[in-house]
NUVO-427376 format. One record per atom (N, C-alpha, C, O): x, y, z. Coordinates in steps of 0.1 Angstrom, whole numbers, plus 5000, padded with zeros to 4 digits. Layout:
BEGIN
XYZ
...
END
This chain:
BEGIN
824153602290
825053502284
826253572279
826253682273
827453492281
828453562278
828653532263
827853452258
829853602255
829853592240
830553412239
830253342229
831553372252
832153272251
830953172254
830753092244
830053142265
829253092263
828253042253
827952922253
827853152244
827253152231
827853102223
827353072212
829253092228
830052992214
830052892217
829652812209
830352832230
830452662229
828852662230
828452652218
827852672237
826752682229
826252642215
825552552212
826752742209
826752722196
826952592188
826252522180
828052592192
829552432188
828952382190
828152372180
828252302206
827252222209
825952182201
825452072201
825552272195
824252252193
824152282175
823152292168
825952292168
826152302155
825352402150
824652372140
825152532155
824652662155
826152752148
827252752154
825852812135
827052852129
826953042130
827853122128
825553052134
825253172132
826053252138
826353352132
826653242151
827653372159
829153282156
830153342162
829353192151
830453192145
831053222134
830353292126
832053202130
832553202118
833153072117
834053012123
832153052107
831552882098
833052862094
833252742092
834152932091
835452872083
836652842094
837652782091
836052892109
837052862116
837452702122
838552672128
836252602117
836652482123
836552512137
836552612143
836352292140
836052272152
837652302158
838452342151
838052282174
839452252177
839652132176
838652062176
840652082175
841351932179
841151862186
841151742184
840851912198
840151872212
838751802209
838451682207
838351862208
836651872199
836751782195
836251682201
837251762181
836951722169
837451582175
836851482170
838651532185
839051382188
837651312198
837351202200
837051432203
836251382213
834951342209
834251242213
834751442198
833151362190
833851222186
833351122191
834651192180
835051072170
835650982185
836450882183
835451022197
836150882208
835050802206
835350682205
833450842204
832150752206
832150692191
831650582192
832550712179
832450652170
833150552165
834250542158
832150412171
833250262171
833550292155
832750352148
835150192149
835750162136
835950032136
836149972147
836049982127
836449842123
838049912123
838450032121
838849762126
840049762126
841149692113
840949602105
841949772115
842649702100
844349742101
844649822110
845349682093
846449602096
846849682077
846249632067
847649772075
847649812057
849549772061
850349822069
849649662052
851249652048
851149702034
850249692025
852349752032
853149742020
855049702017
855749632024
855349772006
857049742004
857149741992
856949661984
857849931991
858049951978
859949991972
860450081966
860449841982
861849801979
862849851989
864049841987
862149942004
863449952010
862649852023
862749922034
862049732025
861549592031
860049652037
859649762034
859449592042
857849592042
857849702058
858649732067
856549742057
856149792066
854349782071
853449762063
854149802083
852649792086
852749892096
853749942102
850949942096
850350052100
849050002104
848549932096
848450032115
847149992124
846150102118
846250212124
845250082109
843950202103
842450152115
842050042120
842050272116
840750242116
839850292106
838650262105
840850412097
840150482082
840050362073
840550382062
839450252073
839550202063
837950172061
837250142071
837350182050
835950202042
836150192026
836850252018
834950072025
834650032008
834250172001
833950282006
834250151994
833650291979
832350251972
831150291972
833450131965
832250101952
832649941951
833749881954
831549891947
831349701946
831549681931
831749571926
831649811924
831949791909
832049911903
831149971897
833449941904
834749841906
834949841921
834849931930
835349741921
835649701941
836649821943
837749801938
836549921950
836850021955
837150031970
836150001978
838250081976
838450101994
839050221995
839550271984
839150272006
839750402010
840350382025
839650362034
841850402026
842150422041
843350612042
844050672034
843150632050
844250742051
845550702061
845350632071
846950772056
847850772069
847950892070
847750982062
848650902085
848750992091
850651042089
851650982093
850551122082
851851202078
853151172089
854351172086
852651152100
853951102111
854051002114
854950992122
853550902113
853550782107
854650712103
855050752092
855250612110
856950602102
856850492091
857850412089
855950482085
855550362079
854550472068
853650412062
854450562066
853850702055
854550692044
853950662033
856050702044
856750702034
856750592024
856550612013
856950452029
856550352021
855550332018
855550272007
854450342021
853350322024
852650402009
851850352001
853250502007
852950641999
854350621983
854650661972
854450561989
854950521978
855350421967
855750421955
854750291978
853950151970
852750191960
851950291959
852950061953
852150111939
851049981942
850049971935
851449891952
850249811957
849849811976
850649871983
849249781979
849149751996
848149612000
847149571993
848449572011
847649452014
846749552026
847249622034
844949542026
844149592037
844349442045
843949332039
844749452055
844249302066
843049402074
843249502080
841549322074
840849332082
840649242089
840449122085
840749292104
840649252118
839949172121
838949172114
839949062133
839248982139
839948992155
841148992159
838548982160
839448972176
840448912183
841048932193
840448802173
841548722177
842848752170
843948692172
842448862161
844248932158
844749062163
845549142157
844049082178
844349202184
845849182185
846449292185
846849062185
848249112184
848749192173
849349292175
848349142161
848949192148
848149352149
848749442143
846649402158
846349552158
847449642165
847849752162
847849532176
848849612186
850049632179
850549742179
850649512174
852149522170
851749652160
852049772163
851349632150
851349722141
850949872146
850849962137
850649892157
849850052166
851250062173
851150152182
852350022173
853650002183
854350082175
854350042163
855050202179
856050262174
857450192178
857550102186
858650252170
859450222173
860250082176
861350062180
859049992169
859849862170
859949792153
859549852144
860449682151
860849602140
859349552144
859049502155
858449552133
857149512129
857249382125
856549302130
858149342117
858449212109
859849152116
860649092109
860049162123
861249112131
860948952135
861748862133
859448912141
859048762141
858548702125
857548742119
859848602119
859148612108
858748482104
858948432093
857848402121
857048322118
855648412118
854948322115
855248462119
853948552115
853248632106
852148682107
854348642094
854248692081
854948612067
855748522066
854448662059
855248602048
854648722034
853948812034
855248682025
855148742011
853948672001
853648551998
853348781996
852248681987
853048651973
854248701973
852748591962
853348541947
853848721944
854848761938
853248771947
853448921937
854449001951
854549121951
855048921961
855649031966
855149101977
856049141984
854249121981
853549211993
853649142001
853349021999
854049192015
854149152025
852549142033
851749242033
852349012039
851149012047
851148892058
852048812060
849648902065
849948842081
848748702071
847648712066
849348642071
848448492067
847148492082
845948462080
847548522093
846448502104
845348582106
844448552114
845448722094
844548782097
843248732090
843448642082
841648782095
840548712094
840548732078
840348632070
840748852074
840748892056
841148982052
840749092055
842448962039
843349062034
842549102021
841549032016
842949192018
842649252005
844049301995
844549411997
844449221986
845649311977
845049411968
844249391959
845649501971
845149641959
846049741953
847049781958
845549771942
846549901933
845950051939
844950111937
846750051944
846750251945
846150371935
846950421927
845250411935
845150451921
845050581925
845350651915
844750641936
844850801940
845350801954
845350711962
845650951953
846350971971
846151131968
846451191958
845551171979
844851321980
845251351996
844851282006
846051471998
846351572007
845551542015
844851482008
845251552024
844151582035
844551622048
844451542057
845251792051
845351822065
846651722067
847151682056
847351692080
848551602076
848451482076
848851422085
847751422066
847351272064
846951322049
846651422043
847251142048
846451152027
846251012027
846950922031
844851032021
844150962016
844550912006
845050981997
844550772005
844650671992
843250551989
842750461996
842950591979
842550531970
842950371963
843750371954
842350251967
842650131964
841550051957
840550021964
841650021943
841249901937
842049791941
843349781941
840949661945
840749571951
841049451940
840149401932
842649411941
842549281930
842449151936
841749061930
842849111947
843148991951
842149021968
842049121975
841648861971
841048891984
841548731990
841448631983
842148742006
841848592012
840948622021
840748732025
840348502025
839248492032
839348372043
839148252039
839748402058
839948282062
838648192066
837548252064
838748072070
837547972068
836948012080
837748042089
835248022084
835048042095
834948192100
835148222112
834748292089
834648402084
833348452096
833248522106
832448362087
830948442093
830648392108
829848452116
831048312109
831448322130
831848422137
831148472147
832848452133
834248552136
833848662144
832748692140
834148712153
833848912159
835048902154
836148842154
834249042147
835449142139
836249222155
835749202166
837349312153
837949392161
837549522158
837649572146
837049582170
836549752165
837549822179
838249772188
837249912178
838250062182
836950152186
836050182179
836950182200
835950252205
836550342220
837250302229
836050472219
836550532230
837950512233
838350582242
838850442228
840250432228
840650312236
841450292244
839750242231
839550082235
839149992225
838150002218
840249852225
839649772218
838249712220
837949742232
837049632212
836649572213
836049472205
836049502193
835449332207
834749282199
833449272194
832549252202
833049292183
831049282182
830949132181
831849072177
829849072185
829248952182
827948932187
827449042190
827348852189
825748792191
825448902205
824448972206
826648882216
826248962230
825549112225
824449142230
826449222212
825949322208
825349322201
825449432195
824349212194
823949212183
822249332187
822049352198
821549382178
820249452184
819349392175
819749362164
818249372177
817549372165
816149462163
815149462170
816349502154
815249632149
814149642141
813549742139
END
C-alpha cells in the first residue's frame, strides 16, 4: 500500500492515525460529504438603510425554544454580506415548495432582488419580507462569529408569521444540488 493510498484510506474511514489531525479535510471533500446532506431552505432579508437585500441559506437551524434562538451563516462573498452584517434585525423566510421562486430569485446573483415590487413589502418595524413565504421569523442579531469566510449570526426570534395551511405544506429542501420537496410520498415510518 502506497503512503497516498493510506491516506485517502484513512480520510475514508476517519482514521487520523497516519495523518496529521490539524490538516483538515479538502474542499472537494468536505462539499462532497455535505452534497448527501438534504437542508431545509430559507429566504434571510434584511436593510440596514442603504434598501433591503436577500440571500438563499440552507445554514439555517433553531438553538433554543427558551429563549427562541436561530442560527444561519453567510458566506463572506455574498453581495448581500455586507447588509446583512450589519442589520441589527433580519427576517428568516422558511421555505415551502411552492416558493422555489423566491429560493431561486434570492440564489440569483447579479440581479435587483426587489425590483418586482408586487412580491414584497415592509413589515410595521421596517424589514423587508416576502408575505408568500410559508413562515417568516423577525429577529435581533445578538452575535456574529468569524467562521473561515462566512460568519455566523446569532438571532433571537421576536416576531413569527405563519401562513394558513402550514401543516399541509412540503417544505423545500436542498439535496445533492437539487431542489426538492418532503411530503407523505417520503414520509418513513419507524
Amino acid at each position: 500500500m502506497t503512503q497516498h493510498s493510506s491516506v485517502r484510506e484513512a480520510q475514508q474511514t476517519g482514521s487520523v492515525d497516519s495523518l496529521n489531525e490539524h490538516a483538515g479535510l479538502d474542499a472537494d471533500s468536505f462539499k462532497a460529504v455535505f452534497r448527501n446532506h438534504p437542508a431545509g431552505v430559507a429566504v434571510i432579508t434584511a436593510d440596514a438603510g442603504d434598501g433591503p437585500v436577500g440571500l438563499t441559506a440552507t445554514s439555517v437551524f433553531s438553538v433554543s425554544a427558551e429563549p427562541p434562538l436561530l442560527v444561519f451563516s453567510v458566506s463572506g462573498q455574498s453581495s448581500s454580506a455586507p447588509t446583512i452584517l450589519a442589520a441589527d434585525t433580519v427576517i428568516v423566510h422558511l421555505l415551502g415548495s411552492e416558493q422555489l421562486d423566491l429560493a431561486t430569485l434570492c440564489a440569483t446573483s447579479g440581479i435587483d432582488r426587489f425590483a418586482d415590487t408586487s412580491i414584497w413589502d415592509r413589515l410595521i418595524t421596517g424589514e423587508p419580507y416576502f408575505p408568500a413565504a410559508q413562515s417568516w421569523i423577525r429577529g435581533k442579531v445578538i452575535e456574529r462569529m468569524d467562521a473561515g469566510g462566512s460568519t455566523v449570526i446569532a438571532v433571537h426570534a421576536l416576531q413569527a408569521g405563519i401562513s394558513h395551511g402550514i401543516d399541509s405544506a412540503e417544505p423545500l429542501v436542498y439535496h445533492n444540488r437539487t431542489w426538492h420537496r418532503l411530503g407523505r410520498h417520503s414520509r418513513i415510518d419507524g
